[in-house]
C-alpha positions in Angstrom: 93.4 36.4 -37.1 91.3 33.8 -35.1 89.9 30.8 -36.7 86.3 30.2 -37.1 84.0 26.9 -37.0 80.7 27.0 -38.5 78.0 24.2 -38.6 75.3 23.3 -41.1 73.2 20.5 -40.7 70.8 18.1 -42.6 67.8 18.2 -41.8 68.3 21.9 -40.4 66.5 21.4 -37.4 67.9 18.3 -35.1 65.9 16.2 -33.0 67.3 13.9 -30.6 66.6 10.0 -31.2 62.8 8.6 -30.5 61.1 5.9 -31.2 62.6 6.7 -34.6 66.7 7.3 -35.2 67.3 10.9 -36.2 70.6 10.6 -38.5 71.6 13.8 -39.5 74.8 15.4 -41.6 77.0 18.0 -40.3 78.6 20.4 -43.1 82.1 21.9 -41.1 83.3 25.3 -42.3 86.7 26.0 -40.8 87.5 29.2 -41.5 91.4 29.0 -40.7 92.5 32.4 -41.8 95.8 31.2 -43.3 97.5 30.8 -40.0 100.3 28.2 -40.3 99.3 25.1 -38.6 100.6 21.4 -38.2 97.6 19.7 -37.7 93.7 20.6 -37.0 90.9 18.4 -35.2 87.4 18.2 -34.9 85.8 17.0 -31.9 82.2 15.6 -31.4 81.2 15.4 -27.5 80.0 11.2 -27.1 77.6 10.0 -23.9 73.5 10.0 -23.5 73.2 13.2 -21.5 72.1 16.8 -22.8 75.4 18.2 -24.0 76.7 14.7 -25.6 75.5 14.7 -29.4 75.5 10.9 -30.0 76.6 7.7 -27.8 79.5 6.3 -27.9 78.6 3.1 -29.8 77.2 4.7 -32.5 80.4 6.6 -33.3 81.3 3.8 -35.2 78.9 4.8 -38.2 80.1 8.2 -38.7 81.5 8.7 -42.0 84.0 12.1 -42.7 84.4 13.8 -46.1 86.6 16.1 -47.0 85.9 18.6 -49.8 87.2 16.8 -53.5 89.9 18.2 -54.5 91.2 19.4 -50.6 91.7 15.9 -49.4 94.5 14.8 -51.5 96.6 17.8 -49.7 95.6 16.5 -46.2 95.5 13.4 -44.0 92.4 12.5 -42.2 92.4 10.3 -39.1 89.7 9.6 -37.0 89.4 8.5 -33.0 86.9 7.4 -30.8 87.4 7.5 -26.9 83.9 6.8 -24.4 83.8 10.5 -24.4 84.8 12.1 -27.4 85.4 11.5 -31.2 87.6 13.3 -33.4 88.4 13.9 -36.8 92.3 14.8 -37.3 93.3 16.6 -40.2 97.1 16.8 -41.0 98.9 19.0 -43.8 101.1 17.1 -45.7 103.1 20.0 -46.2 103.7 20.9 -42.5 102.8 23.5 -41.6 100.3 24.3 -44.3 98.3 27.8 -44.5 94.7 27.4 -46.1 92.0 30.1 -45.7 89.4 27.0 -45.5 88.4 23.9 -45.0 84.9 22.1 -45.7 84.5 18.6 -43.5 81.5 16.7 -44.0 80.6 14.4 -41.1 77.9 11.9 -42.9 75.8 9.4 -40.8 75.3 11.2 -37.1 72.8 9.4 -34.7 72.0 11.7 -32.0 71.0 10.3 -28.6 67.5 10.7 -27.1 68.1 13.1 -24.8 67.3 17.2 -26.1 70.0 19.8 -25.2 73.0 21.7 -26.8 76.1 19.8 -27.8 79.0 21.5 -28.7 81.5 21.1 -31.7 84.9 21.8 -30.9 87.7 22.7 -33.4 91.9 22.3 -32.3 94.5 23.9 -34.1 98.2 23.3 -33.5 99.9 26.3 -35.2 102.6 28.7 -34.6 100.9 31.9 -35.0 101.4 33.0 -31.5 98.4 36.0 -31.9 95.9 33.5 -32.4 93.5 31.5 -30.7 94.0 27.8 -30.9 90.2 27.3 -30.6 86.8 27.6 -31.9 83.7 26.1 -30.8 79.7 26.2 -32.6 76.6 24.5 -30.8 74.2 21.9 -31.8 70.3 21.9 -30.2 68.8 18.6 -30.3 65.0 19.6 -29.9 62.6 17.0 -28.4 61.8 14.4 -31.2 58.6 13.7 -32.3 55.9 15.5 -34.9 54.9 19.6 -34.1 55.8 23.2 -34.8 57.3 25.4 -32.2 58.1 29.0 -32.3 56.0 30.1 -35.6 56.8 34.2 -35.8 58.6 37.0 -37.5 62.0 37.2 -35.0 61.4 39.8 -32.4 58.8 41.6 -34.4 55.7 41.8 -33.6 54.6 45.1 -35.8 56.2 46.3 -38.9 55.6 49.7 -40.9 52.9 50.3 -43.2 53.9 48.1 -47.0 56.6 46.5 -44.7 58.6 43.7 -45.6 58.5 40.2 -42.7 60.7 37.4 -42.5 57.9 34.5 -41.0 60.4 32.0 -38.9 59.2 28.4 -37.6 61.0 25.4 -35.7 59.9 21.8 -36.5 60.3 18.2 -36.5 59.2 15.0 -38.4 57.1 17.4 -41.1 56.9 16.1 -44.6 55.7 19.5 -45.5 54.2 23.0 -45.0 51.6 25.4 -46.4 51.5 29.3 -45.8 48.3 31.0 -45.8 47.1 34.3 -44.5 43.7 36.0 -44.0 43.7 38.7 -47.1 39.7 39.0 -47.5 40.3 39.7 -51.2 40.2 36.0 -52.7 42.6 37.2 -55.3 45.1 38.2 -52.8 45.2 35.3 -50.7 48.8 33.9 -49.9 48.4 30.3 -50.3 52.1 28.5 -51.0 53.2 25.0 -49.9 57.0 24.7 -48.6 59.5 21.8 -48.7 60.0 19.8 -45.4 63.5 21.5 -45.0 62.2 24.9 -45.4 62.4 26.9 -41.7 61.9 30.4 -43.1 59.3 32.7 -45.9 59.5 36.7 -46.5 56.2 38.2 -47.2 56.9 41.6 -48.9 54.2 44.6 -49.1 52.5 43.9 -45.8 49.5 46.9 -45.5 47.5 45.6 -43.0 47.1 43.5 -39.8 47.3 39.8 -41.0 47.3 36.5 -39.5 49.2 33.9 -41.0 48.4 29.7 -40.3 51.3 27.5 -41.1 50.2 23.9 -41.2 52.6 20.9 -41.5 52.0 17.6 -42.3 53.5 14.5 -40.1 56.1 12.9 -42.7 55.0 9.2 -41.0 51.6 9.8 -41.4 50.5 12.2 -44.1 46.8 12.5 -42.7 48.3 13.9 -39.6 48.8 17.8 -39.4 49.6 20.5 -37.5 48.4 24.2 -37.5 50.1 27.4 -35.8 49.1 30.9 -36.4 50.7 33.8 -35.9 49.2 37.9 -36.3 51.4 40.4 -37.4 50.2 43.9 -36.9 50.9 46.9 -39.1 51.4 50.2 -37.9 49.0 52.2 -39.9 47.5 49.8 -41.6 44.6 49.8 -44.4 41.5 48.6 -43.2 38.5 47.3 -44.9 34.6 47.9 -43.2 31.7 45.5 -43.7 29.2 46.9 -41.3 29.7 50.5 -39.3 27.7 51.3 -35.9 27.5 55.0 -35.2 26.3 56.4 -31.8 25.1 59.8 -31.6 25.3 62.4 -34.2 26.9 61.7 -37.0 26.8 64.1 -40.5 28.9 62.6 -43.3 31.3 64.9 -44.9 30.5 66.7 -48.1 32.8 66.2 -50.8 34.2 69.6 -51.8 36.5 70.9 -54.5 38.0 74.0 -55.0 41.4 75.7 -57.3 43.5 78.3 -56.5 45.8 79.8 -58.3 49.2 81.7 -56.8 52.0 83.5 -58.5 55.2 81.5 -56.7 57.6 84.4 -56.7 58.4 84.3 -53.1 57.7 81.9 -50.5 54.1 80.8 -50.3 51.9 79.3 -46.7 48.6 78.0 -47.1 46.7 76.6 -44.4 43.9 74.3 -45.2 40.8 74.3 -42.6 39.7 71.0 -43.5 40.7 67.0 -43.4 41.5 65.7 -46.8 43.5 65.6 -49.6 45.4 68.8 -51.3 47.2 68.4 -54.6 50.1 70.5 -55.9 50.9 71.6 -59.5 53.9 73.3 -60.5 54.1 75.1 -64.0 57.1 77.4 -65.1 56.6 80.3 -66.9 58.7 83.2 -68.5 58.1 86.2 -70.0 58.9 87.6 -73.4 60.2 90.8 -74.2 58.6 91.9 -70.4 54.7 90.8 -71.7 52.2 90.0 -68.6 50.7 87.8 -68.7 54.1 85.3 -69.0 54.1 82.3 -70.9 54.2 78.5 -69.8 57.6 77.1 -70.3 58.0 73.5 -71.5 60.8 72.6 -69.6 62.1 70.7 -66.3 61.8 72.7 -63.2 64.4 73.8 -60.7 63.8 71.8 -57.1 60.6 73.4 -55.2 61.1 73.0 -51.6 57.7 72.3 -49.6 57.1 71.9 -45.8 54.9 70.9 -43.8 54.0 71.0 -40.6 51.0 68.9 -38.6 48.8 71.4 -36.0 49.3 71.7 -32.5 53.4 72.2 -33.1 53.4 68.3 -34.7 56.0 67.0 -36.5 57.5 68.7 -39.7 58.0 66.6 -43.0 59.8 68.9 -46.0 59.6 67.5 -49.7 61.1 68.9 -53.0 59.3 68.5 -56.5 59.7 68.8 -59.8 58.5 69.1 -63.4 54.4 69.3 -63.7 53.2 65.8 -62.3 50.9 66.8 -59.7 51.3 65.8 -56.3 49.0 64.8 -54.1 48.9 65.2 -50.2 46.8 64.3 -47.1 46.9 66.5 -44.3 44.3 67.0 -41.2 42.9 70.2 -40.7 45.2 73.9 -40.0 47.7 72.3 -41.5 50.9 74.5 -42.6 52.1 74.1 -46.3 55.5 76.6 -46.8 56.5 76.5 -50.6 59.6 77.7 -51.2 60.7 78.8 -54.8 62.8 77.6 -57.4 65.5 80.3 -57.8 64.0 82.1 -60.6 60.8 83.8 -61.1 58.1 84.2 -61.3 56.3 80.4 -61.2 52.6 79.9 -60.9 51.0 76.8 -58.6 47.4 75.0 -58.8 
């Protein structure tokens, strides 16, 4: 088993140092697997470049935690070089096997230059089949008010009553609000967002939508920010105000018609117009060999149906039961197969 490191920080997005300090918190999660070690360490890279996370001088202020309860089992040292600092942690039952550890580091200023910085944890163990290291990254974005990166992941279109996760990258916000463009007032998505929050899920998405996310400066309230974002829906409902026809155009004529077959073997109908078809299944049986058979008040057996788009399209097959009618669009010389249930005989509206 190899160990893990993984990295949470306050505020979850990490700027590097302006006009204004950015402080931030680093929760540790070392995930040490029960190997048996003698002593673990956390490192923290120091300078002002890219990959350094805070100068030197200001390693002073840092302030380590370990979880209550944890630290009375451990020793924790700390060490600061012009290059690195590091948090020792020490069994004092050596060697010690945990499955975890939690480290807070409190009270990190991060230098002003934006770039990754990497988080190193050390173990000295005496598993030989593992790996004595594991590192996690920092990005220190460019300080100062905006949004960056306002989307849903790599999405772009979803299905029809899809679900989105809506993803955004910020800096110095004192908050957010979510709207979209529904045209139905009473639909309208309209929700306001802690400064912390990065990410929303908007659920039952049926139609293209554009979504603003504006954020408010958290040093000056009257300054915002606005990004949008339009997420398209793959067959999507849509809603006309105004049509322009060219040409000919005759409107269709609403038509309704029943038929009634006796489903004793398999059944294929082919409809010669666009619109909607709806199925009813009713059981029968006979008594004492009477015709005309009577309607039995029971569940049915599975009734297979297929169908099949014109023009050798694609093939969907669905089973039904009981008497709730179901209800089907299909285009034009499309194929409906019914398939019985296995007895007989049935009848279908």
């Amino acid at each position: 088993m190899n160990p893990n490191l993984r990295c949470t920080t306050t505020p979850p997005q990490v700027t590097a140092s302006g006009t204004t300090p950015s402080v931030i918190t680093l929760d540790l999660d070392l995930a040490l697997r029960s190997i048996p070690i003698h002593y673990a360490t956390i490192t923290l890279p120091l300078g002002d470049g890219e990959t350094d996370l805070l100068e030197q001088k200001d390693a002073t202020y840092i302030k380590p935690e370990l979880l209550l309860g944890v630290s009375e089992s451990w020793e924790l040292r700390t060490n600061t070089t012009s290059t690195t600092y590091t948090v020792k942690l020490t069994p004092l039952k050596n060697p010690h096997t945990t499955e975890y550890l939690h480290l807070t580091l409190n009270n990190i200023k991060t230098n002003k230059k934006k770039g990754t910085a990497a988080v190193v944890l050390d173990l000295n163990h005496t598993d030989n089949n593992s790996k004595p290291q594991a590192k996690t990254r920092i990005t220190k974005y460019e300080s100062g008010f905006g949004i960056r990166n306002f989307n849903a992941g790599l999405y772009t279109a979803i299905p029809h009553n899809g679900t989105a996760r809506l993803t955004w990258q910020a800096t110095d916000t004192d908050s957010f609000t979510l709207k979209d463009d529904n045209p139905d007032p009473g639909k309208q998505l309209s929700i306001t967002l802690g400064s912390n929050e990065r990410s929303h899920t908007i659920t039952k998405i049926t139609r293209d939508t554009k979504f603003t996310l504006t954020a408010a400066n958290r040093n000056n309230l009257n300054d915002k920010q606005t990004k949008e974002f339009t997420l398209k829906v793959l067959q999507p409902d849509a809603t006309f105000d105004n049509l322009t026809v060219t040409g000919t155009f005759k409107p269709p004529q609403q038509q309704t018609t029943t038929q009634k077959y006796w489903l004793n073997q398999p059944l294929t109908l082919t409809p010669q117009h666009d619109g909607y078809y709806t199925i009813t299944l009713t059981g029968h049986r006979r008594l004492l060999g009477l015709f005309p058979p009577t309607p039995a008040a029971r569940t049915l057996p599975p009734t297979t149906i297929k169908i099949t788009t014109p023009n050798k399209g694609t093939t969907q097959t669905l089973t039904t039961t009981g008497t709730t009618p179901l209800t089907l669009y299909t285009p034009a010389h499309t194929t409906l197969t019914l398939t019985p249930p296995p007895f007989t005989p049935n009848t279908y509206t």
